[in-house]
C-alpha positions as CSV (number, residue, x, y, z in Angstrom):
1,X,193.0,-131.4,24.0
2,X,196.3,-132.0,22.9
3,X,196.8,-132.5,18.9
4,X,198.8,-134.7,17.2
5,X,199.5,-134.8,13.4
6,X,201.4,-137.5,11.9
7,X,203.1,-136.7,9.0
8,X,203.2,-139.2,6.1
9,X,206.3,-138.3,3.2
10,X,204.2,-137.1,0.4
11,X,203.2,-133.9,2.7
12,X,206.7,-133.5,2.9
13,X,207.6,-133.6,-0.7
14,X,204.6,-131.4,-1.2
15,X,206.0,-129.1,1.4
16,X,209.2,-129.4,2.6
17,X,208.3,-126.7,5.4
18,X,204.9,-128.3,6.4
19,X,206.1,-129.0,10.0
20,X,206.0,-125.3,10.4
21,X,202.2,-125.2,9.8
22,X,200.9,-127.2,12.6
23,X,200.8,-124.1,15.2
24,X,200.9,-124.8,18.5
25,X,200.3,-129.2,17.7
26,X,202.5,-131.4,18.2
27,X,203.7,-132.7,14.8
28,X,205.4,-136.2,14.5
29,X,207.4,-137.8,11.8
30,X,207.8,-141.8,11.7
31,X,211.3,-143.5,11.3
32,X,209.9,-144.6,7.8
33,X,209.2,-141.4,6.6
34,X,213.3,-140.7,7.4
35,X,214.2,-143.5,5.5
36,X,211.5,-142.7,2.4
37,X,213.6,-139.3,2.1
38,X,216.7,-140.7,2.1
39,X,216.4,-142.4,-0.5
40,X,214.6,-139.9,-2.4
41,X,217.1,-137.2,-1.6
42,X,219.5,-139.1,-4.5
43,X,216.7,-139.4,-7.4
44,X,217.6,-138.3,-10.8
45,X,214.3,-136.1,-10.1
46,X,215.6,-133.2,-9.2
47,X,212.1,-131.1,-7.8
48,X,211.5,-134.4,-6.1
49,X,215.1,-134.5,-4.5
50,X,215.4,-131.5,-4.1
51,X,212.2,-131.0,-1.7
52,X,213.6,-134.3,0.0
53,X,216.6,-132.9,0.9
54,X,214.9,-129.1,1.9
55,X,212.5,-131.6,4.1
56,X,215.6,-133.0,5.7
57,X,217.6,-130.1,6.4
58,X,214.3,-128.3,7.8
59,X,213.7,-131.8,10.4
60,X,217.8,-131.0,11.2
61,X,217.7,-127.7,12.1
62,X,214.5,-128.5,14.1
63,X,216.3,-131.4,15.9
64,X,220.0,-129.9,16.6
65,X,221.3,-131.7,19.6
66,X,218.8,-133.1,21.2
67,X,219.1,-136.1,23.0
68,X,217.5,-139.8,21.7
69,X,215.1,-139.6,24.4
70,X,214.1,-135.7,23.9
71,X,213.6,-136.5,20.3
72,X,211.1,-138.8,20.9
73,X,209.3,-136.9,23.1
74,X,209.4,-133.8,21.1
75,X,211.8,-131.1,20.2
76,X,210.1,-127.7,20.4
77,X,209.5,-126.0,17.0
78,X,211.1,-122.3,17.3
79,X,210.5,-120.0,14.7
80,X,213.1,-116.7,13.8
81,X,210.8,-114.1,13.6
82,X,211.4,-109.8,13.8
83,X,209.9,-107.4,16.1
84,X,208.6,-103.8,15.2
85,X,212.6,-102.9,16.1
86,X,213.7,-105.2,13.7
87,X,215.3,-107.5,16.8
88,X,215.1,-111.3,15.7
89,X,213.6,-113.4,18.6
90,X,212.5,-116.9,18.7
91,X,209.2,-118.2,19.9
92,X,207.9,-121.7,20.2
93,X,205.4,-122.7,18.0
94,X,204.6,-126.7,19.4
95,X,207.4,-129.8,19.2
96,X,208.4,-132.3,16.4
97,X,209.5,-135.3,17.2
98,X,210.4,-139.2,15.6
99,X,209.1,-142.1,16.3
100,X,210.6,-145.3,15.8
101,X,207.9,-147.3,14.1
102,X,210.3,-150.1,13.7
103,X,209.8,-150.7,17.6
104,X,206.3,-151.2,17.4
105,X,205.3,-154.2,19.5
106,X,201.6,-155.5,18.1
107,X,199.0,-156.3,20.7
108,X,195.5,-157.8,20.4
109,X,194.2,-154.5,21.5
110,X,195.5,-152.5,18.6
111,X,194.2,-153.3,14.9
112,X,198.1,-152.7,13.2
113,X,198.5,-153.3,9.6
114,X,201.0,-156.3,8.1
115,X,203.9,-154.5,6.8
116,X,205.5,-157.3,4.6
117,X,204.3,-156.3,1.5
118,X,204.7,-153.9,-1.4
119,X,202.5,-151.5,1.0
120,X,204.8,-151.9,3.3
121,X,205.6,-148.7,4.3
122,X,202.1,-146.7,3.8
123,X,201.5,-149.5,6.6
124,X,204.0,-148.8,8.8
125,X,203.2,-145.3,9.0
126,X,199.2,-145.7,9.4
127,X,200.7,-148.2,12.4
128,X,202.4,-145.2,14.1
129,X,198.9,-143.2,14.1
130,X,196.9,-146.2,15.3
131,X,200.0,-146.5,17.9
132,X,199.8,-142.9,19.1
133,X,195.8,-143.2,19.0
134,X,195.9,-146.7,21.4
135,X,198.6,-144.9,23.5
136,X,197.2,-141.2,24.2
137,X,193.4,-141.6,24.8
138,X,193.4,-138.2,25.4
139,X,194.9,-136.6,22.8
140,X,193.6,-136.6,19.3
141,X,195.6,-138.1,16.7
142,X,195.4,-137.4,13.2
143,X,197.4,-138.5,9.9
144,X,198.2,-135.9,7.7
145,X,198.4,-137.4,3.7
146,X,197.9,-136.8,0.0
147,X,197.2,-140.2,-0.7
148,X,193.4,-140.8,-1.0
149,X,194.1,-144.4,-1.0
150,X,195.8,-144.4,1.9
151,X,193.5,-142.4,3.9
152,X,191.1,-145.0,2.8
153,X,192.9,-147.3,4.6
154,X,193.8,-145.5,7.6
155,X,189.9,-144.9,8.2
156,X,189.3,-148.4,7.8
157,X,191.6,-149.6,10.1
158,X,190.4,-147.9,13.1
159,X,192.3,-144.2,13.0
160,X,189.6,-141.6,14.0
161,X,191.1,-138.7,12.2
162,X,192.8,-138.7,9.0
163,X,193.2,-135.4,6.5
164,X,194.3,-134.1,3.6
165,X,197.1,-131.4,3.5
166,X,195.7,-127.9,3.1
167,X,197.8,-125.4,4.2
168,X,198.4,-124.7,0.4
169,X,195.5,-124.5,-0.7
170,X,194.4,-120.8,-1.0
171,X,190.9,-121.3,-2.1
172,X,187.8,-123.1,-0.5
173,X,186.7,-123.4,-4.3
174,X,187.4,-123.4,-7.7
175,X,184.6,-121.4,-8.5
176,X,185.8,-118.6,-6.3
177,X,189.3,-117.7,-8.4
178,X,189.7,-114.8,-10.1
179,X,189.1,-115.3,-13.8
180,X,190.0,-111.5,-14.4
181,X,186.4,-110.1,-15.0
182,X,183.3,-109.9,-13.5
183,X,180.0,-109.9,-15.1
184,X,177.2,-108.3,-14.8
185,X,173.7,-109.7,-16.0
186,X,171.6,-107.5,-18.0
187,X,173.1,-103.8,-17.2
188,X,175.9,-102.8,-15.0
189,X,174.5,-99.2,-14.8
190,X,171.0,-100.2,-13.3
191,X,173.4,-101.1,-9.8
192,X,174.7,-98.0,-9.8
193,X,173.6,-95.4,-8.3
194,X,176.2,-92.4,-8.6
195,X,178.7,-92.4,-11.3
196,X,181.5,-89.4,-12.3
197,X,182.6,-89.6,-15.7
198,X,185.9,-87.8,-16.6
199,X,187.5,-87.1,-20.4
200,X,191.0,-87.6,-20.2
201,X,191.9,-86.7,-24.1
202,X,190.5,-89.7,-26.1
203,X,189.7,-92.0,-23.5
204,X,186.5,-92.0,-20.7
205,X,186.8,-92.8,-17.2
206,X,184.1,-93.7,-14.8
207,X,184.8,-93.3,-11.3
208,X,182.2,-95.0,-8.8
209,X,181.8,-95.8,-5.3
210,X,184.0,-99.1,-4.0
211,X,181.3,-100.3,-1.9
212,X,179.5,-101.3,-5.5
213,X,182.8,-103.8,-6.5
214,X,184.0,-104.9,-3.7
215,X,186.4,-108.4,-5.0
216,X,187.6,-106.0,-7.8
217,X,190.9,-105.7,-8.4
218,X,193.5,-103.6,-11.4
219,X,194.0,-104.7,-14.8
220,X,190.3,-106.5,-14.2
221,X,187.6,-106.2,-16.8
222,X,183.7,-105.5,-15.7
223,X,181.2,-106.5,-18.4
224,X,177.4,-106.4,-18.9
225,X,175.0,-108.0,-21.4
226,X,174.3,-104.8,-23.1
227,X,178.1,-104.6,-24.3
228,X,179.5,-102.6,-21.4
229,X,183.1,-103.2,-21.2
230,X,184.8,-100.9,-18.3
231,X,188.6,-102.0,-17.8
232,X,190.1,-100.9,-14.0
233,X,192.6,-98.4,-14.1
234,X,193.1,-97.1,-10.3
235,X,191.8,-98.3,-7.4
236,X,192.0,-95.6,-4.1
237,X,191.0,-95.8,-0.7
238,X,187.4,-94.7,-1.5
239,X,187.2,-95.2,-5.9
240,X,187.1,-97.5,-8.5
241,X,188.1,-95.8,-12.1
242,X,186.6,-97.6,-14.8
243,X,188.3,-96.9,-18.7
244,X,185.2,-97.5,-21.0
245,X,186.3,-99.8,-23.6
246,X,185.0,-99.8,-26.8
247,X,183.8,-103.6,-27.7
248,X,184.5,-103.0,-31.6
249,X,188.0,-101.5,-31.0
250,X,188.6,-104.8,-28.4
251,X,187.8,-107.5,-31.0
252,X,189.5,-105.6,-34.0
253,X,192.6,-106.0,-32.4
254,X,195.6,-108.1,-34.3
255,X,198.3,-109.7,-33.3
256,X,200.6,-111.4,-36.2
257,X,197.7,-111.5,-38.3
258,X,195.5,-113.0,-35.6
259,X,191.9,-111.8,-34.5
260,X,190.0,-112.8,-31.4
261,X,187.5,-114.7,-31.7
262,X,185.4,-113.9,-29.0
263,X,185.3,-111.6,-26.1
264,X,187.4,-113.3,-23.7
265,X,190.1,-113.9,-26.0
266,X,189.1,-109.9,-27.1
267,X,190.4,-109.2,-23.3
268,X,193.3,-111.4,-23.2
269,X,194.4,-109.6,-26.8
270,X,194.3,-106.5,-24.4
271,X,196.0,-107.6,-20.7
272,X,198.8,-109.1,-23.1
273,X,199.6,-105.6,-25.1
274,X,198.8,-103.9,-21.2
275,X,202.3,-102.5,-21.3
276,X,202.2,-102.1,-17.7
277,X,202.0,-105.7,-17.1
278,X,204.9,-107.8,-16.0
279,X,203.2,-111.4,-15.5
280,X,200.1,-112.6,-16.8
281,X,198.3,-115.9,-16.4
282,X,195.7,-117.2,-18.5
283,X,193.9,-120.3,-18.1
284,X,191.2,-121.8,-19.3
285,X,190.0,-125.4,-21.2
286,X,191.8,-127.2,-24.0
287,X,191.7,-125.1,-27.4
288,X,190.1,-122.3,-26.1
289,X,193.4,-120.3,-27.7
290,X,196.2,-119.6,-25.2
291,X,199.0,-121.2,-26.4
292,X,198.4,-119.5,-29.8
293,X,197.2,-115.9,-28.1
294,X,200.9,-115.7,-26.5
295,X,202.7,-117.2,-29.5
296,X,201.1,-114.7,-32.0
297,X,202.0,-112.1,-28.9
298,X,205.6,-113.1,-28.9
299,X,205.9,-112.7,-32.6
300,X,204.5,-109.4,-32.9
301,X,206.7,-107.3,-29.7
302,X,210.1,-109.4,-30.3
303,X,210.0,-109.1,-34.4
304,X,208.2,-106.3,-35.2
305,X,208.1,-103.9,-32.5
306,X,211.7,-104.8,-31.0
307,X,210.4,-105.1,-27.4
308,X,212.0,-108.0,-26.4
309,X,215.1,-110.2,-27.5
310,X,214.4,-113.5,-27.6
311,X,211.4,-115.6,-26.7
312,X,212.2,-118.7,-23.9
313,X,209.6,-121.4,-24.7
314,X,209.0,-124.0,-21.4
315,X,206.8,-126.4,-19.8
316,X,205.7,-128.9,-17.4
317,X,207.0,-132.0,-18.3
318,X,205.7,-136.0,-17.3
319,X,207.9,-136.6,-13.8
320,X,209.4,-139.7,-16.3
321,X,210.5,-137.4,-18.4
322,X,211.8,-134.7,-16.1
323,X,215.2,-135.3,-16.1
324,X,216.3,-134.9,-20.1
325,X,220.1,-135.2,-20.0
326,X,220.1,-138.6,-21.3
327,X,218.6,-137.8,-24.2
328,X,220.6,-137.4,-27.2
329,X,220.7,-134.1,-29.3
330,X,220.3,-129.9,-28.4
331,X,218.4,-128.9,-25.4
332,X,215.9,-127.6,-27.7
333,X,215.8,-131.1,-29.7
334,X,215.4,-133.3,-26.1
335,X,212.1,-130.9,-25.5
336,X,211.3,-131.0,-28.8
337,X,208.6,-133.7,-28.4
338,X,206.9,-131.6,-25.2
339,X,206.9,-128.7,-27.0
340,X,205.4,-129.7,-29.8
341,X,202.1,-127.4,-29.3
342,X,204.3,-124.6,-30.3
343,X,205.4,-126.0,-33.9
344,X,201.7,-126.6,-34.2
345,X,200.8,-123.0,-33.7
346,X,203.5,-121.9,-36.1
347,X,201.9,-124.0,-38.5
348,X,198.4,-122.3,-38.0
349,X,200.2,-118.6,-37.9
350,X,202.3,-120.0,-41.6
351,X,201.0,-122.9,-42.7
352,X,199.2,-120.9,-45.9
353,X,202.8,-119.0,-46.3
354,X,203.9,-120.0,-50.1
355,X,207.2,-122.2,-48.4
356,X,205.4,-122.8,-45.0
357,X,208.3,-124.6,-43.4
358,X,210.9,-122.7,-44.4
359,X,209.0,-119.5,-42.8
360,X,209.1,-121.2,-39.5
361,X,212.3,-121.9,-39.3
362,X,213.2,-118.2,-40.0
363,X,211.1,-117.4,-37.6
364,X,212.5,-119.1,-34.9
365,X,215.4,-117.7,-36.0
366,X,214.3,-114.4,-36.4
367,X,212.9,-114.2,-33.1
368,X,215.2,-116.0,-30.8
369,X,212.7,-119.0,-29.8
370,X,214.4,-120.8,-27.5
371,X,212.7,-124.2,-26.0
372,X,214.1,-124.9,-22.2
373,X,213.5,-127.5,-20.0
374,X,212.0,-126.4,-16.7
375,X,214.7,-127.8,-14.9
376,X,217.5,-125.7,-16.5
377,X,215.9,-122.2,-15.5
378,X,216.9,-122.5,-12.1
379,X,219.7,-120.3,-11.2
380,X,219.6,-118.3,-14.0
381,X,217.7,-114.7,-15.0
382,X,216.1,-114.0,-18.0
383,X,216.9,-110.0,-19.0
384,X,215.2,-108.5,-22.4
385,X,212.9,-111.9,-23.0
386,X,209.7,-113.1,-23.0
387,X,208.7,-116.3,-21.4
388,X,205.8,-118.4,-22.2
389,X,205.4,-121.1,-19.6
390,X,202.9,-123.9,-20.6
391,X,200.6,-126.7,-19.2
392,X,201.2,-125.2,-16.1
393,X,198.9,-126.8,-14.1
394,X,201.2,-129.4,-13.1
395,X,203.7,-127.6,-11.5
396,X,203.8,-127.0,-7.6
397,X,203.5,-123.6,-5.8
398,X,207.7,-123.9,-5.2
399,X,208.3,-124.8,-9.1
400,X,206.0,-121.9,-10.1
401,X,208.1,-119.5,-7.4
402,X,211.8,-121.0,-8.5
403,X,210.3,-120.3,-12.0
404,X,209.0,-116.3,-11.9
405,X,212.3,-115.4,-9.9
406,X,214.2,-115.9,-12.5
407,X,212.5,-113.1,-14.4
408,X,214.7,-110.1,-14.9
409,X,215.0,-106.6,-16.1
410,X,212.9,-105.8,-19.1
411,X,211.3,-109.0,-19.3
412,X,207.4,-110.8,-19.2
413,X,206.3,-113.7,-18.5
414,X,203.4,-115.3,-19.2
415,X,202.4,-118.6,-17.6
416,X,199.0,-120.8,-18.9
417,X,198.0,-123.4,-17.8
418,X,194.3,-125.9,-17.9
419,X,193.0,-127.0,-14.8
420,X,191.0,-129.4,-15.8
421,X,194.0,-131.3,-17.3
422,X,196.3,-131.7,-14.1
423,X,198.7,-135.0,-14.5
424,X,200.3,-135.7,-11.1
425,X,198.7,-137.3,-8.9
426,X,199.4,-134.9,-5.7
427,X,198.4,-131.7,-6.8
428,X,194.0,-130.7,-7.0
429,X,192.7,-128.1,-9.0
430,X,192.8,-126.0,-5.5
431,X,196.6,-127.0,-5.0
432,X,197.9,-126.2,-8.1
433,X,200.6,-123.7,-8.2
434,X,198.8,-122.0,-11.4
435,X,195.7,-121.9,-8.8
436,X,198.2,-120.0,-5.8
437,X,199.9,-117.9,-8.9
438,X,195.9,-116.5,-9.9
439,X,195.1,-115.6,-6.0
440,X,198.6,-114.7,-5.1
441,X,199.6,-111.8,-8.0
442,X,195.6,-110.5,-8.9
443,X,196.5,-108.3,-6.4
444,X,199.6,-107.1,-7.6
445,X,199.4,-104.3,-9.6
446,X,202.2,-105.2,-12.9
447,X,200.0,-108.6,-12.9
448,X,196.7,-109.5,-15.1
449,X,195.2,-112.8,-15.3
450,X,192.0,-113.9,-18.1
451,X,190.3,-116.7,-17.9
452,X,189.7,-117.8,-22.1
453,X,186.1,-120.3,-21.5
454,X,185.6,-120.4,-25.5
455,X,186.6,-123.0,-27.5
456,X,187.8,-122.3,-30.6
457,X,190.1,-125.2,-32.2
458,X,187.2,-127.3,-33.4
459,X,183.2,-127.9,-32.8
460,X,184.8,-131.9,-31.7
461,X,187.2,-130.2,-29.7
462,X,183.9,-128.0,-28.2
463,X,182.3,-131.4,-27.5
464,X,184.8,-133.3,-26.1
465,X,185.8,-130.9,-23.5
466,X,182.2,-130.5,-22.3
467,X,181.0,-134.3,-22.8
468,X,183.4,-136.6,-22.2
């Protein structure tokens, strides 16, 4: 049975190579769609515009110069790819084509939508699917769109097969991403059954079978209840070496005169002094510690250990405040207000200093803070610097991508972000590009990734994350 997926704009915004992930189907983009990205192409919004105009450009080079009435029946889809002898050929992968929605002539026989008014165009597009549908019995026709409401509507006006967009999302469930440990009810030992243990000066490794952890992957912590705490050094074709790490050693650990305050945050303290480490992401709920964790961080390699430069502060901003140039003042001043979780933790790391305030503004001088608008990182490379990225959840798989390029030589970044506290209205917990960043790099062996569950800002704080 032939497949037909009808593509509404937000998918397109979303992913501005979507048509590429339809295989063999044939993929179709309405007039109104078009004329949604035109318009959106000129926004102040420059992620939005900017995927607009990728979107466009993609549908261009798909089209080339084919004729009105081979556009409308469908323009194969060839993809560039390379051969074990690096030859580049081109191989068909299904059509696109447009369909003029405006040319729609209503009929008794088909239930279309009104399109004059404000819902005009989500209308006109749920038309062209209920068109198709009508028009090619045989085929099945499906509407492809982030918009619940809409797919609401679509249902309930007679289209048999509406969906979500999924190609990005790389889990099936939360619950399956990688929180950067795994633990083991009551004793890890009593699942092993052979175990060599090696001195290497003052540290122990445990080398056991792979077969035992199989979803194990570096820089990944195994705990127990009985206060086993093996960290993974090397993983080969047959091994898994464990470093047996000393839980008293692990929550004695200081950053700028901070402790952890519980085992996960023990963990993070470590992955973040992990000099082998290039990235690392932690999530995790609302004052559970990470903004303060990689603040205190920050402090302690670029002033007193000289490891880094400067510190470049960002984060994901509302989409009405995403384009700042209007505002009056600094750079740093126009994110002043969205970054204002920062000058809170400065407060908690020198709020009992004798002349608090004028502490934090030496260091901020001291240690070349620098607050920068997401937008203004493109383009650019960051060399001898630390980057914090916050409230990263918001951000798309692209932004997060555009974002960790620019990382250069001697530099680490670290990205955190709070699932639960996602703000734009296209992107799910399993969409999130802090969700792809997890699953992508925990592979990757200069990455680490710890999930911080505890909450530690207040006991209301505790409550109203888990309650309300």
């Amino acid at each position: 049975m032939e497949k037909i997926y009808v593509l509404d704009t937000n998918v397109l915004l979303h992913d501005p190579l979507a048509i590429y992930a339809f295989a063999e189907h044939k993929v179709v983009i309405p007039m109104t769609v078009l004329e949604e990205l035109d318009v959106i192409k000129d926004r102040r919004d420059k992620d939005v515009s900017r995927e607009a105009r990728v979107a466009i450009n993609t549908i261009d080079k798909i089209v080339g110069d084919a004729s009105p009435r081979e556009l409308q029946a469908g323009v194969p889809i060839r993809i560039v790819s390379n051969d074990v002898d690096k030859n580049q050929h081109q191989r068909s992968e299904g059509s696109l084509a447009i369909f003029p929605d405006q040319q729609i002539v209503l009929t008794d026989n088909i239930p279309f939508l009104n399109g004059n008014h404000d819902h005009a165009n989500d209308n006109r597009i749920i038309n062209v699917g209920l068109s198709l549908q009508a028009t090619h019995p045989r085929s099945s026709v499906c509407l492809v769109t982030k918009d619940i409401n809409m797919r609401i509507k679509a249902k309930g006006s007679g289209l048999e097969r509406v969906e979500d967009y999924r190609k990005d999302r790389v889990l099936d469930d939360l619950d399956l991403m990688s929180k950067g440990y795994i633990q083991f009810t009551g004793s890890f030992w009593s699942t092993i059954d052979s175990v060599k243990t090696e001195a290497h000066g003052r540290h122990t490794v445990h080398v056991i079978n792979k077969s035992h952890l199989s979803k194990i992957h570096l820089n990944m912590f195994v705990i127990d209840d009985e206060d086993f705490i093996g960290f993974v050094v090397n993983i080969d074709q047959e091994f898994i070496y464990l470093l047996d790490v000393n839980k008293q050693h692990l929550m004695n650990q200081n950053f700028w005169g901070i402790l952890p305050r519980n085992l996960e945050q023990a963990m993070a303290f470590y992955l973040l002094r992990h000099e082998n480490s290039d990235l690392m992401v932690m999530t995790g709920p609302a004052g559970s510690g990470k903004t303060l964790l990689a603040l205190a961080y920050g402090l302690q390699v670029t002033m007193e250990e000289k490891r880094f430069n400067k510190i470049i502060v960002a984060r994901s901003t509302p989409p009405m405040a995403e384009d700042i140039g209007f505002l009056p003042g600094t750079e740093e001043e126009k994110m002043a207000p969205w970054l204002a979780a920062f000058d809170d933790n400065l407060e908690i790391l020198h709020g009992a200093d004798e002349h608090s305030f004028s502490s934090i503004d030496y260091v901020k001088q001291k240690a070349n803070i620098q607050f920068k608008s997401l937008n203004f990182m493109r383009g650019r490379s960051f060399n001898n610097a630390l980057i914090i990225i916050d409230e990263a959840q918001g951000l798309t798989q692209f932004q997060l991508k555009s974002i960790v390029t620019r990382v250069g030589s001697n530099s680490k970044i670290i990205v955190l972000g709070n699932l639960a506290q996602i703000d734009n209205k296209y992107i799910t917990p399993l969409t999130s590009g802090l969700t792809y960043l997890v699953e992508k790099s925990k592979s990757f062996k200069y990455a680490s990734i710890m999930h911080v569950n505890g909450i530690e800002r207040s006991r209301l704080a505790e409550f109203a994350e888990e309650n309300l």
